[in-house]
N, C-alpha and C positions, 0 to 999 in steps of 0.2 A: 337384513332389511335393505332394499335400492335407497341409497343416499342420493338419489335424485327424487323421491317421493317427500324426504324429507327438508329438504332444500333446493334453492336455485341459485346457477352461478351466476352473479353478475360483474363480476371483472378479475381480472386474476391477472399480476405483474411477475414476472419472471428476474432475476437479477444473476450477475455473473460475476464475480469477487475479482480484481484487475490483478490483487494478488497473489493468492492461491485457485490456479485457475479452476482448481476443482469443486470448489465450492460453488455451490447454487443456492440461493433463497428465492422463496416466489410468497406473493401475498393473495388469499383467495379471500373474495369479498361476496360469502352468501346470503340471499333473502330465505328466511327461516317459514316455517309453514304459519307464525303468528304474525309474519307481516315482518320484522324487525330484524335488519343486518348482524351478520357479525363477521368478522375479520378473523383470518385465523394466517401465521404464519408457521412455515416449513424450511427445513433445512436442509440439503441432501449435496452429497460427494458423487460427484460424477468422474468415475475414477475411470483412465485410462485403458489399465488390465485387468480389469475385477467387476464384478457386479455393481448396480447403481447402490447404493442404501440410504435412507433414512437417518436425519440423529435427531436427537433431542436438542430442540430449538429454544431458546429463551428469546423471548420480543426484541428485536433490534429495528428493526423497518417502521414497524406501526408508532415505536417512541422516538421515531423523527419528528412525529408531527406535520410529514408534509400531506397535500390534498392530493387524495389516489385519484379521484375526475382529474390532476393537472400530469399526473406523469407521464411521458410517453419512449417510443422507443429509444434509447440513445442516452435518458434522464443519468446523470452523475448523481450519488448521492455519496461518499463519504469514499470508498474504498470500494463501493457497489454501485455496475453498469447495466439498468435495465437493455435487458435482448428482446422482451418481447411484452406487449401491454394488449389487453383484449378489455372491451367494455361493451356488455352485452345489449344497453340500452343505444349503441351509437353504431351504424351500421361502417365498416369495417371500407377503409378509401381503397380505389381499385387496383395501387401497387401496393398493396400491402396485404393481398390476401392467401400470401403462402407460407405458413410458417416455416421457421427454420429449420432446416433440416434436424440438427439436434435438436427440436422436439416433437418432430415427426417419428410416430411409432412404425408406420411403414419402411422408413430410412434407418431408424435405431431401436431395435427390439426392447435392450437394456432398459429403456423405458419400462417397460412394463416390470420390472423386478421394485418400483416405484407408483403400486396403483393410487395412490393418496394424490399423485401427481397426473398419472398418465390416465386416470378418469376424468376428469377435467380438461385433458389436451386432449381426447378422443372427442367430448361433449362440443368443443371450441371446434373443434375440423369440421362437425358433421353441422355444423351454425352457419360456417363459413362456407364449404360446397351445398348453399341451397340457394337456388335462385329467385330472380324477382314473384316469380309467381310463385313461388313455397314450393316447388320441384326441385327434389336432389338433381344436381346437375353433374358433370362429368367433374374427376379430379385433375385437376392442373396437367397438362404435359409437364414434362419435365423442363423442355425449352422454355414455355412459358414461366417458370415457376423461376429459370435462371433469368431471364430478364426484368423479372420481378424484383430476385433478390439484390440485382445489378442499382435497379433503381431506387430501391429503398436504402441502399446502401450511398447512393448517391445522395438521398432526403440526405440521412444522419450526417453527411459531411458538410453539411448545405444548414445545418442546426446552430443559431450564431453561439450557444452555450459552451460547446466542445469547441469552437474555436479562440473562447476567451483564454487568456491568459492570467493565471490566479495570482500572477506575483503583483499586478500593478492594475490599478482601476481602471474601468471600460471609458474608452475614450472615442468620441464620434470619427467617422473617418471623411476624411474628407481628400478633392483631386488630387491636392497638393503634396497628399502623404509619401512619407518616403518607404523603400524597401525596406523589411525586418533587418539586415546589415545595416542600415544607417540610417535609424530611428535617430532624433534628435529631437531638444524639448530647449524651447527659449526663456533662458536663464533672466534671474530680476533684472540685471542690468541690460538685458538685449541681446546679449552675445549669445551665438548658437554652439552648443555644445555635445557631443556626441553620446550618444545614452548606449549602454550597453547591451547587448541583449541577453536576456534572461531565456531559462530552461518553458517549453510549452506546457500544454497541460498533459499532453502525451508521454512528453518528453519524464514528467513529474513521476506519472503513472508507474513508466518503465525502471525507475530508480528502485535497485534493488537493494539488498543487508550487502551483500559484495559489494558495490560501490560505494555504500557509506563508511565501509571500514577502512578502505583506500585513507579516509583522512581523519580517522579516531586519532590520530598523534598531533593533531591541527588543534586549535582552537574555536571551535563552533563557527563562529564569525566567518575563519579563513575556510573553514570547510565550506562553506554555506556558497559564498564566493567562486570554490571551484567547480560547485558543482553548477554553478550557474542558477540556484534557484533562494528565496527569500528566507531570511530568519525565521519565519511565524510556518514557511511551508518545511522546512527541515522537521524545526519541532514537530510539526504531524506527523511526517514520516517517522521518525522516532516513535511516538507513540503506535503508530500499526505497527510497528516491531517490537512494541514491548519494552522501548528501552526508556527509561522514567527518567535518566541523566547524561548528558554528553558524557561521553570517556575517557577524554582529553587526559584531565588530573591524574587517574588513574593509569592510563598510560604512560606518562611523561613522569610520575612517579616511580614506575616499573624499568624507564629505561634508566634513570638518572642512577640507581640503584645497582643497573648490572652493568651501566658503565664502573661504577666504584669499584663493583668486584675482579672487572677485565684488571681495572689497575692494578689490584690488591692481587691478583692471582700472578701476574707480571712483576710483582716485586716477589712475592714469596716463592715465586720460581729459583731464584736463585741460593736460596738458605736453607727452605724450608718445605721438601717436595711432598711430604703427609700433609701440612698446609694448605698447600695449593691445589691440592685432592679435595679437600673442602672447601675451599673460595668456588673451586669449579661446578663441585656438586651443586651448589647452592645458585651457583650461576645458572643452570640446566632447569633446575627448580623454580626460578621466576620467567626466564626464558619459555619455559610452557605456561608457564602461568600468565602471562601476558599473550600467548597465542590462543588461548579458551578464553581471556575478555575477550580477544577480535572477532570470535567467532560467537560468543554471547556477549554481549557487554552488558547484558543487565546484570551480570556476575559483581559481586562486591570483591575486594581485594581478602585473602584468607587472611583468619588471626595471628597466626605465625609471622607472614609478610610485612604484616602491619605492627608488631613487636620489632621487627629487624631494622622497619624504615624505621620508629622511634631508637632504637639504639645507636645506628648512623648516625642521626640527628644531633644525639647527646653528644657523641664521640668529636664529633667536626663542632660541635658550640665548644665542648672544652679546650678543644686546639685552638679557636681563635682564641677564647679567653686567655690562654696561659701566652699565647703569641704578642697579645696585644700589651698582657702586664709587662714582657718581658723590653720590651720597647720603653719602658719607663722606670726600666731598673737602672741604680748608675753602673757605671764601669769601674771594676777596679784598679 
């Protein structure tokens, strides 16, 4: 049965995941043949070397809660960057009537292994080339379509949203502002003080799992620091990675540990070389063990590790203890 008989499109948002580029979500917003909307979200991989597919999509977009009449091109929503915003009731401003080429079926076939999708971006083309008097009109030159996407690419840079900075609050601007190098902010007392500058929202965006493991052996605070961006935006990043706790302890645990053993393997080198066959072994074994938290950190420390760091523990409390009585023994 034509799904155009039985529905009508009236807007349909495209998004592009900043993280994994290959993810796409878009949200279609149909009027049904009883008069009454309904929303339906989709999810789809848009893989490089492989056909487009489909997955099963659980609501993420629609339980934002934001108002789809307010979204438009460019819109940041979480870890998702609308590409492309169509609203059937608003007629469509005159640099902005070419869509992009990744959703042009004529530019990218692949489309079409995606009808769920690419019905609707066919419906939207043939919306957009009709002109004022209801006559299909010609399809864009190709030149004109580039200077189109020239200039709409120039709106989104021009969007004051994407050039906020997330770490510190919006602040008017005024003549007197100084360059992004030497931001300053006058201190209670009067005195001008130099403010540091922090990471953009780009800058945020681009922050990958490789750079955050740069400084898993830091303490959040220090990491946060160098990476130039705020406490409350680290933690997000973390959470789009999965990772539920800094890994700090857990590192700084794993090194504290096989420094022990370096020493312990460096003395029993000289007595005892089956000994120090096992100090090493077991050096090798938290040594990778601590290279799979950096490369997962939401990994927990194994039960084993965490029986040895309790035994260290005991070993070194009864050294001081007996070190400490012995200091209070008399002399004979």
């Amino acid at each position: 049965m034509d799904s155009s008989k039985t529905h009508l499109l009236l807007s349909l948002l495209i998004f592009k995941n900043t993280i994994n580029r290959e993810l796409i979500r878009s949200l279609h917003v149909y009027r049904l043949i009883n008069g009454k909307e309904k929303e339906v979200e989709r999810e789809f991989v848009f893989s490089a070397n492989r056909a487009y597919v489909e997955m099963e999509a659980d609501p993420l977009l629609i339980l934002q809660k934001f108002e789809v009449s307010e979204v438009f091109e460019g819109f940041v929503n979480g870890s998702w960057l609308c590409i492309f915003a169509f609203y059937a009731h608003r007629p469509p401003p005159p640099l902005l009537t070419c869509i992009p080429s990744l959703l042009t079926l004529s530019r990218n076939p692949k489309l079409r292994a995606i009808p769920s999708l690419a019905n609707d971006l066919e419906t939207i083309f043939h919306m957009i080339c009709v002109t004022d008097d209801k006559e299909p009109s010609r399809v864009l030159s190709e030149r004109t379509c580039q200077r189109n996407n020239q200039n709409h690419r120039q709106l989104r840079r021009n969007v004051p949203v994407l050039d906020q900075d997330l770490n510190c609050l919006p602040y008017p601007v005024t003549p007197s502002e100084l360059s992004d190098d030497q931001q300053i902010e006058q201190s209670s007392s009067g005195t001008m003080e130099k403010k540091k500058k922090r990471a953009t929202s780009k800058d945020i965006a681009r922050i990958a799992l490789s750079d955050l493991a740069k400084y898993f052996d830091l303490p959040i605070v220090e990491a946060s620091r160098n990476l130039k961006v705020g406490l409350t935006v680290l933690k997000k990043k973390c959470r789009e990675f999965g990772i539920p706790r800094w890994p700090h302890r857990k590192i700084k645990s794993l090194d504290s540990l096989i420094r022990d053993l370096q020493e312990e393997r460096e003395w029993q080198q000289q007595d005892n070389k089956a000994a120090a066959m096992a100090v090493a072994k077991r050096q090798r074994m938290l040594e990778n063990e601590r290279e799979s938290i950096e490369k997962k950190p939401f990994w927990e420390m194994k039960t084993e590790t965490k029986r040895f760091r309790q035994d260290v523990f005991k070993r070194k409390h009864r050294a001081r203890v007996l070190g400490t009585q012995s200091l209070f023994l008399p002399d004979n």
